[in-house]
C-alpha positions, 0 to 999 in steps of 0.5 A: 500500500502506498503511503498516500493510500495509508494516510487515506486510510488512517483519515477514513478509521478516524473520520467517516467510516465509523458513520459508514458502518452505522448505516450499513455500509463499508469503505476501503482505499483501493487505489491512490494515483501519482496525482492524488486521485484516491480510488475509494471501494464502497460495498453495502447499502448504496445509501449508507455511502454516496450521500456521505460522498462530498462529506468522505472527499472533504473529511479525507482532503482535509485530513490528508491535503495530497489528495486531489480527488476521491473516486467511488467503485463498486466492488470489484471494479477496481481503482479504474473504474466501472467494469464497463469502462473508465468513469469519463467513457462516452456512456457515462459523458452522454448520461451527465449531458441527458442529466444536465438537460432534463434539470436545465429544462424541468428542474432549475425552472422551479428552484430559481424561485428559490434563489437556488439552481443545480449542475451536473458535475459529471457521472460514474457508473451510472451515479449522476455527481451533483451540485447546488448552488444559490440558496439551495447550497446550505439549505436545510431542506436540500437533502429532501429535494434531491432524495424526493424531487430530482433523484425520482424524477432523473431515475424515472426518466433516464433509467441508466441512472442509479442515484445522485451524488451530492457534491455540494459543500453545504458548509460554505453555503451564504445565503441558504433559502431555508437556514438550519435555524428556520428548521 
């Protein structure tokens, strides 16, 4: 194992992966590349882990500043990615771009009311890796609006898809439309 790889680890038992556990999940460092990127096997409840994705990637750049990227496979896929091919393959390209068109036209409509709007940063394996921005990023209700509102909607209309990955940095949210306080 290399020593990015036992830094990442040593993060993940300190931070996360007690979380992880709890929710039926498990994590483990498969890879680390020459750049950074940090090649990360999630197995259990697909719940338990991808919607802790941007809290695993921030807990493990923070812990471990080297690290540049943190990527999420399945079982056996190794640190390449998907069985299928790489996570930027034409397939995965095409499913990000029918992603972003179907949030760009039914979507982002509807959360402008809100100050607020969503990107597609990219896919993997059939996971669309999202982002919020305007008053959506920090809003207490954003967790509820992905889970009930456009994860259902992009799974019923692109079947390729299996879920979302919420990308966004909550934290550094300023202008939330619902804060936490107004909970």
């Amino acid at each position: 194992m290399s020593d990015l790889a036992a830094q990442v680890t040593a993060a993940l038992g300190r931070s996360v992966l007690p979380s992880v556990i709890a929710r039926g999940g498990a994590v483990r460092v498969v890879g680390a590349d020459t750049h950074g990127v940090v090649t990360l096997e999630v197995a259990g409840s697909p719940g338990a882990v991808f919607p802790l994705a941007s809290r695993i990637e921030a807990a493990i750049r923070a812990a471990v500043p080297r690290v540049t990227a943190v990527r999420l496979v399945a079982p056996g896929t190794g640190p390449s990615g998907s069985a299928a091919g790489p996570a930027d393959s034409p397939a995965e390209a095409g499913l990000a771009a029918a992603a972003r068109q179907l949030l760009d036209a039914e979507v982002n409509p509807a959360i402008a009311a809100h100050r607020g709007r969503v990107t597609v940063t990219g896919a993997d394996q059939g996971w669309i890796r999202i982002r919020l921005e305007g008053g959506c990023q920090g809003c207490s209700l954003a967790e509820v609006t992905i889970r009930q509102g456009i994860e259902p909607l992009l799974r019923t209309r692109l079947p390729a898809v299996t879920g979302l990955i919420d990308t966004t940095d909550h934290e550094a949210g300023t202008d939330p439309f619902f804060s936490p306080e107004k909970r």
